[in-house]
TORPA-4810 file (N, C-alpha, C, O; in nm, 3 decimals):
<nodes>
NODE_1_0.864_-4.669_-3.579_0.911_-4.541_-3.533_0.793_-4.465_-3.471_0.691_-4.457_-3.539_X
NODE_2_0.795_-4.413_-3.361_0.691_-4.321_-3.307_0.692_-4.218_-3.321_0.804_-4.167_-3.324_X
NODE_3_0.577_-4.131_-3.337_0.531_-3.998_-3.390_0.540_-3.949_-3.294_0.488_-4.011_-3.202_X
NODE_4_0.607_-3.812_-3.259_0.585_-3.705_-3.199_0.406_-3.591_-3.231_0.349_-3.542_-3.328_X
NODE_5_0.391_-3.597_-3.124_0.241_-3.500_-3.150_0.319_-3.363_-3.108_0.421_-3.360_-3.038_X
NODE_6_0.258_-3.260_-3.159_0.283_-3.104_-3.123_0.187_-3.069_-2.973_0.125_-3.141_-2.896_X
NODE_7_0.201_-2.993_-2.976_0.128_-2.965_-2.834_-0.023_-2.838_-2.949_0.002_-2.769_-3.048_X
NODE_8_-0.145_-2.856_-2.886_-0.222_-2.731_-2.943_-0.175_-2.609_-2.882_-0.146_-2.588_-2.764_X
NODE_9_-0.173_-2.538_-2.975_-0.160_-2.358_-2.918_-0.256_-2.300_-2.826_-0.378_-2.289_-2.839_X
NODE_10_-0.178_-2.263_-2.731_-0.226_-2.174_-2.663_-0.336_-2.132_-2.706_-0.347_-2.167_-2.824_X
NODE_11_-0.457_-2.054_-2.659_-0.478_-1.943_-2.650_-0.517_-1.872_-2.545_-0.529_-1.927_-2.435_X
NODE_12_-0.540_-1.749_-2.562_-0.520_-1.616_-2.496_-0.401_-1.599_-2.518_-0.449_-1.545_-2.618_X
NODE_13_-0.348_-1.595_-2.523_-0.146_-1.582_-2.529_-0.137_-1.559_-2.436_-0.154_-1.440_-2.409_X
NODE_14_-0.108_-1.647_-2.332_0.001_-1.647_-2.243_0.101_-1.760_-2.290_0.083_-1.880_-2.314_X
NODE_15_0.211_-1.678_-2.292_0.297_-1.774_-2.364_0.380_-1.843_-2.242_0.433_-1.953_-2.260_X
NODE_16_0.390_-1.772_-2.113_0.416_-1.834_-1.976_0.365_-1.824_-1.886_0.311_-1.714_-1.869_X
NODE_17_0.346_-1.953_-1.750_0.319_-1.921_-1.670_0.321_-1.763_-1.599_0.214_-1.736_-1.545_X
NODE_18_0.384_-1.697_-1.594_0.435_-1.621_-1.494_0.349_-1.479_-1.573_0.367_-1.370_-1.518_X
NODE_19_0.282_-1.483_-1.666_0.240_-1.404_-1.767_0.109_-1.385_-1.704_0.052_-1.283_-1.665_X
NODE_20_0.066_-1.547_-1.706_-0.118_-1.533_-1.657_-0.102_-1.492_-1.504_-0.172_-1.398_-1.467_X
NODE_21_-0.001_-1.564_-1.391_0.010_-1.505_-1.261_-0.025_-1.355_-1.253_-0.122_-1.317_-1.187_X
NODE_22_0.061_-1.264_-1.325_0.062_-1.123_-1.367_-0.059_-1.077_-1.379_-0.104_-0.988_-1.308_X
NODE_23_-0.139_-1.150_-1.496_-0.262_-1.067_-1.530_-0.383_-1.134_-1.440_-0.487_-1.075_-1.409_X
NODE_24_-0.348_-1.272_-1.402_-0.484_-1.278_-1.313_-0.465_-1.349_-1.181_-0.492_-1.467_-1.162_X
NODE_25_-0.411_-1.256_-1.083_-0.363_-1.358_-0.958_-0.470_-1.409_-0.871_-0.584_-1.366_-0.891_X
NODE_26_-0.454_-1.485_-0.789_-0.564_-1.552_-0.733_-0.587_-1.437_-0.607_-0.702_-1.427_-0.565_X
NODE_27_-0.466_-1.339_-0.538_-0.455_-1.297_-0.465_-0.461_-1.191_-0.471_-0.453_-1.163_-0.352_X
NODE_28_-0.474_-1.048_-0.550_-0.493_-0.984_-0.599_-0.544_-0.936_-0.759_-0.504_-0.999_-0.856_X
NODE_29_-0.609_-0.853_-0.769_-0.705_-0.763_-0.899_-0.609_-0.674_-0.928_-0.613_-0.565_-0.871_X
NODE_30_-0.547_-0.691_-0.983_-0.428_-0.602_-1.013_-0.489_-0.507_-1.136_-0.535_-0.568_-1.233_X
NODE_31_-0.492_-0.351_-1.137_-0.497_-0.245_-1.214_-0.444_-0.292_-1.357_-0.331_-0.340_-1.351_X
NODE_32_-0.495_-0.289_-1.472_-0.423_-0.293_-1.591_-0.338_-0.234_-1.609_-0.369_-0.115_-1.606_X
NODE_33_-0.179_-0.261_-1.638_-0.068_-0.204_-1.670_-0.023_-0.098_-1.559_0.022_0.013_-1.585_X
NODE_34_-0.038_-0.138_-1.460_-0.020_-0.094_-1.295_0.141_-0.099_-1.322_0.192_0.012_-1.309_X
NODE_35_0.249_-0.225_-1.362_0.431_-0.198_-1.396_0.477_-0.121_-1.501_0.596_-0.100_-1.524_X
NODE_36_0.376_-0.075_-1.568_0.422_0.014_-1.636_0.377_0.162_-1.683_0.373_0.216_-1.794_X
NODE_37_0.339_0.214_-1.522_0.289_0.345_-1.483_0.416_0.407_-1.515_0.513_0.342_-1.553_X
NODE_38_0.414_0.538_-1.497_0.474_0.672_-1.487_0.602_0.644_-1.419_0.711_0.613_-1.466_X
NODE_39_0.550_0.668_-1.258_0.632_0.698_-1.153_0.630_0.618_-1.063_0.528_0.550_-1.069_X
NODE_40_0.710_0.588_-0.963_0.741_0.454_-0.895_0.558_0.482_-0.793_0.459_0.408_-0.791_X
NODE_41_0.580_0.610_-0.725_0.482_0.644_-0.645_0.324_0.574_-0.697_0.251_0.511_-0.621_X
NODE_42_0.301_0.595_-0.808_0.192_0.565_-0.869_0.164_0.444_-0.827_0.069_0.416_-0.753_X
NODE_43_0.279_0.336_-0.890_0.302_0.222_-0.883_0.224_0.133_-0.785_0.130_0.053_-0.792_X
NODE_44_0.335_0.200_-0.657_0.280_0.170_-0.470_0.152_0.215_-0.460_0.081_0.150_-0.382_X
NODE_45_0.097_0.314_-0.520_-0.037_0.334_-0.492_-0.155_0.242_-0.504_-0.254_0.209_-0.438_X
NODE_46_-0.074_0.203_-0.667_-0.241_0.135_-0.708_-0.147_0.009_-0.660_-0.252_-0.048_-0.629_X
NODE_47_-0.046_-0.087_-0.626_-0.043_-0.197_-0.518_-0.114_-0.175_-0.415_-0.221_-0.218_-0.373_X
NODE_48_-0.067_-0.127_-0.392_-0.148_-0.056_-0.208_-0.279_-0.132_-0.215_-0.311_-0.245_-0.179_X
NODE_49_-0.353_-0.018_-0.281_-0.494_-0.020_-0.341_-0.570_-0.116_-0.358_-0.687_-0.120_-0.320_X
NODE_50_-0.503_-0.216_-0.423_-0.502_-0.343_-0.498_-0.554_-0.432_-0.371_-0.662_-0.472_-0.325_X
NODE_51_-0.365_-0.444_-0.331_-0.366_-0.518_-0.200_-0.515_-0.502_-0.103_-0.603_-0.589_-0.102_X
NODE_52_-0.519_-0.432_-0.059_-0.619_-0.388_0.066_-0.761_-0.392_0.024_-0.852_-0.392_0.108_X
NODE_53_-0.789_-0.395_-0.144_-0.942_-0.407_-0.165_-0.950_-0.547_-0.135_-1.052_-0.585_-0.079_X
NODE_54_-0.839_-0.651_-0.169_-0.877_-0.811_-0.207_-0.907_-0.846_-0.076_-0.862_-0.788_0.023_X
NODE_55_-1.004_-0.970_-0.073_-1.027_-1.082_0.034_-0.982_-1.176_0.014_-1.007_-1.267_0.093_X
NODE_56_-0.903_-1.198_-0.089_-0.833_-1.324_-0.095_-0.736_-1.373_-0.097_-0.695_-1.480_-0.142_X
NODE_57_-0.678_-1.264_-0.027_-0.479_-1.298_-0.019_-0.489_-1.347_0.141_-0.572_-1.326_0.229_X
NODE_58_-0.385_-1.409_0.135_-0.368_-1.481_0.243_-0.301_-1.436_0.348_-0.305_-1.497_0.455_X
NODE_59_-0.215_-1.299_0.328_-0.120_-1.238_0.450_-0.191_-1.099_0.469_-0.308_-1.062_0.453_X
NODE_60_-0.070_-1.035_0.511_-0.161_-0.870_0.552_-0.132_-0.821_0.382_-0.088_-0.896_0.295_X
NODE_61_-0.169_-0.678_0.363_-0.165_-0.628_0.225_-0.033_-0.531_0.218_-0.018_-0.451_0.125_X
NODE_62_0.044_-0.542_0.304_0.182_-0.493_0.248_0.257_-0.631_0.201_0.292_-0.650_0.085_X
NODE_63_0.277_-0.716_0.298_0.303_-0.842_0.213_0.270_-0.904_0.075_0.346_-0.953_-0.009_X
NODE_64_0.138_-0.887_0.076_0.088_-0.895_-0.071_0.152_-0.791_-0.161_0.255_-0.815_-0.225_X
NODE_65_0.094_-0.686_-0.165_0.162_-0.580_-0.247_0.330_-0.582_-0.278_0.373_-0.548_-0.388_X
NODE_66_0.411_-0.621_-0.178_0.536_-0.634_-0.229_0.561_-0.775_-0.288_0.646_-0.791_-0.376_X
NODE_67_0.502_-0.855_-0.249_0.510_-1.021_-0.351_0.499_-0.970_-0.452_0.591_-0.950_-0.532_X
NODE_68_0.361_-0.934_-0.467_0.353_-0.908_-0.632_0.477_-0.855_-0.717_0.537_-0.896_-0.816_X
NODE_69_0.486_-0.748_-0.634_0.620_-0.647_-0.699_0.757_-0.729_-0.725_0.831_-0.734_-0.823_X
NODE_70_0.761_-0.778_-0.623_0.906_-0.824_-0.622_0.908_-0.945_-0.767_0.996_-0.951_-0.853_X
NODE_71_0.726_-1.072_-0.750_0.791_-1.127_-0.877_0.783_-1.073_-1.009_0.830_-1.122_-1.112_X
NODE_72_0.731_-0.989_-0.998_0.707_-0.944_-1.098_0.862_-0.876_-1.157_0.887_-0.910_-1.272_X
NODE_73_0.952_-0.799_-1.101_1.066_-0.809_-1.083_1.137_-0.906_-1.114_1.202_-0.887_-1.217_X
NODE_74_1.158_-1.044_-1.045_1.208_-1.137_-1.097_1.132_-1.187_-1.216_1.220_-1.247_-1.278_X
NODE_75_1.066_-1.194_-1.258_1.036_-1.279_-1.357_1.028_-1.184_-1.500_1.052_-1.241_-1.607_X
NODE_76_0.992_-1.037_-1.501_0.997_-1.000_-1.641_1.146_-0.901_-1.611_1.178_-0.821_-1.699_X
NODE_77_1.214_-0.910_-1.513_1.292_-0.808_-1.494_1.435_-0.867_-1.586_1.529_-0.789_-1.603_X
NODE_78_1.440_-0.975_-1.630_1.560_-0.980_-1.789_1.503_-0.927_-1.884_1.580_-0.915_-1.980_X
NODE_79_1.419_-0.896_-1.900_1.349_-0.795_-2.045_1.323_-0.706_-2.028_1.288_-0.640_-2.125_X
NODE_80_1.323_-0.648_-1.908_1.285_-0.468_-1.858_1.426_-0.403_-1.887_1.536_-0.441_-1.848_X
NODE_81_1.391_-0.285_-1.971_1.564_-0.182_-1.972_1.584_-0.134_-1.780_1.514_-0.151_-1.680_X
NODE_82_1.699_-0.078_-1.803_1.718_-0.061_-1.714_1.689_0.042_-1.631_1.737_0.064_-1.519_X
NODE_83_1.596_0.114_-1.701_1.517_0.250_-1.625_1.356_0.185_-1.573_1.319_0.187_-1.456_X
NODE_84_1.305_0.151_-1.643_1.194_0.019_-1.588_1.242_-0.021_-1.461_1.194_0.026_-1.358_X
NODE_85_1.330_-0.102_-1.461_1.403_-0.159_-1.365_1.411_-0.103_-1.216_1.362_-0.141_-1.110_X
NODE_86_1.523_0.041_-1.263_1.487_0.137_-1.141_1.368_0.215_-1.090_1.355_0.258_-0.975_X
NODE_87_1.275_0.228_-1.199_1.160_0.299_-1.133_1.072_0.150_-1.076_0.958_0.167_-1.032_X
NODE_88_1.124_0.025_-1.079_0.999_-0.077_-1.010_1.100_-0.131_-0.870_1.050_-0.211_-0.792_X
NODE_89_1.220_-0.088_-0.848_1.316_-0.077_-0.745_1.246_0.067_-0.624_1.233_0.090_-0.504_X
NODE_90_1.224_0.118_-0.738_1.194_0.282_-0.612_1.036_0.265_-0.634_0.995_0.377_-0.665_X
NODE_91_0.954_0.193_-0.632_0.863_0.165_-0.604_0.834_0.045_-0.514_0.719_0.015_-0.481_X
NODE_92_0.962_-0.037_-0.468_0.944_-0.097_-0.329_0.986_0.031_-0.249_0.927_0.070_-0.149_X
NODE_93_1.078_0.082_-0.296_1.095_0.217_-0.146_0.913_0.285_-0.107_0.852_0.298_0.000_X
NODE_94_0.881_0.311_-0.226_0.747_0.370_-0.216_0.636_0.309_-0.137_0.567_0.372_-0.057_X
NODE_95_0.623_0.186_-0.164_0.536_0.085_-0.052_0.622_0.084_0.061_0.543_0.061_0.152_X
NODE_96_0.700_0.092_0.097_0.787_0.081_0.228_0.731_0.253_0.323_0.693_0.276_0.438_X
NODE_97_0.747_0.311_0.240_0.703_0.416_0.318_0.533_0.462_0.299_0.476_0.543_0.372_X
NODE_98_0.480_0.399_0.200_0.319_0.413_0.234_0.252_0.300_0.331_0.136_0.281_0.367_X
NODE_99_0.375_0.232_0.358_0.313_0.146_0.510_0.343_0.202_0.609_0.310_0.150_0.715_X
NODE_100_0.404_0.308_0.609_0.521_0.334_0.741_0.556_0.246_0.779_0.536_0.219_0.898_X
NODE_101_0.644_0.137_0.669_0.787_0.028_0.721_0.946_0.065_0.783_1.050_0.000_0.774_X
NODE_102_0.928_0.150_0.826_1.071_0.250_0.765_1.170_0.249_0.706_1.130_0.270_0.592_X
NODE_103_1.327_0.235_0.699_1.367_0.247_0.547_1.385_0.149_0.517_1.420_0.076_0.610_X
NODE_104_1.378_0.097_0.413_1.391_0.009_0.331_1.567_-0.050_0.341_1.662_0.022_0.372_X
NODE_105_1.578_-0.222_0.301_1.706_-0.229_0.321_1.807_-0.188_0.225_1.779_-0.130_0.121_X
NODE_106_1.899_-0.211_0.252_2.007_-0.171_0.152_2.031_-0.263_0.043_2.077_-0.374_0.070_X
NODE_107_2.009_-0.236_-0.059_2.053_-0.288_-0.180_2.227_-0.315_-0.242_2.320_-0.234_-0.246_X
NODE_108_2.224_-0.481_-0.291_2.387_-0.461_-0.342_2.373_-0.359_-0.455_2.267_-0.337_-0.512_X
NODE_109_2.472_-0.308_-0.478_2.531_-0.250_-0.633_2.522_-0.359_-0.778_2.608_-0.446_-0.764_X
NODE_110_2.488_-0.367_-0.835_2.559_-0.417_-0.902_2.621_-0.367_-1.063_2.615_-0.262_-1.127_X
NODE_111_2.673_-0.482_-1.083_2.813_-0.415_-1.199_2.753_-0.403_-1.352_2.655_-0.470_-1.384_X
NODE_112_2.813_-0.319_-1.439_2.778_-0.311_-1.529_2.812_-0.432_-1.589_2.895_-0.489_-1.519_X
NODE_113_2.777_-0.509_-1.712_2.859_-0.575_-1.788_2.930_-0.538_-1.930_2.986_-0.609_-2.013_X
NODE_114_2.909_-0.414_-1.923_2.979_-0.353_-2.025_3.114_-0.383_-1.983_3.123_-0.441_-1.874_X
NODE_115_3.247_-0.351_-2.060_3.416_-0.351_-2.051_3.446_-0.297_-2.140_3.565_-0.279_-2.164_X
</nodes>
């Protein structure tokens, strides 16, 4: 019968990929706890910021700055309540207009799953 080995633990805790992306991208120096500022505005700021100090992203720094955002969005956005949620939604509006992109597109609705 063959033995299963365990895997060694981590450390640092990152318990996922998408955890260490977050805290140490190759493409940006991202502000400590920059998604979970105040106000969306803030948010776009220190992206902005972020974006435009690095030399090592590969596109222009609105592109960068909204990658980040957006995965960051997808990937912790099943565990964000839903006010998190909207203030990192109105913080793509916020980079949209600290690029002068102009407006931003339209978003679906979507449904509650309450009944």
């Amino acid at each position: 019968m063959a033995r299963t080995t365990r895997k060694p633990a981590r450390s640092g805790g990152d318990r996922y990929w998408s955890a260490r992306v977050t805290r140490a991208s190759n493409a940006l120096d991202l502000e400590r706890g920059v998604f979970t500022k105040g106000s969306p505005r803030e948010i776009a700021r220190s992206l902005k910021r972020s974006a435009e100090k690095s030399r090592r992203r590969k596109s222009g720094s609105y592109r960068s700055a909204m990658s980040m955002l957006t995965f960051y969005l997808n990937r912790a956005g099943k565990n964000l309540g839903a006010r998190q949620k909207a203030r990192l939604q109105r913080a793509k509006d916020e980079l949209h207009a600290l690029y002068g992109r102009g407006e931003p597109q339209a978003r679906k609705k979507t449904r509650s799953r309450r009944s």
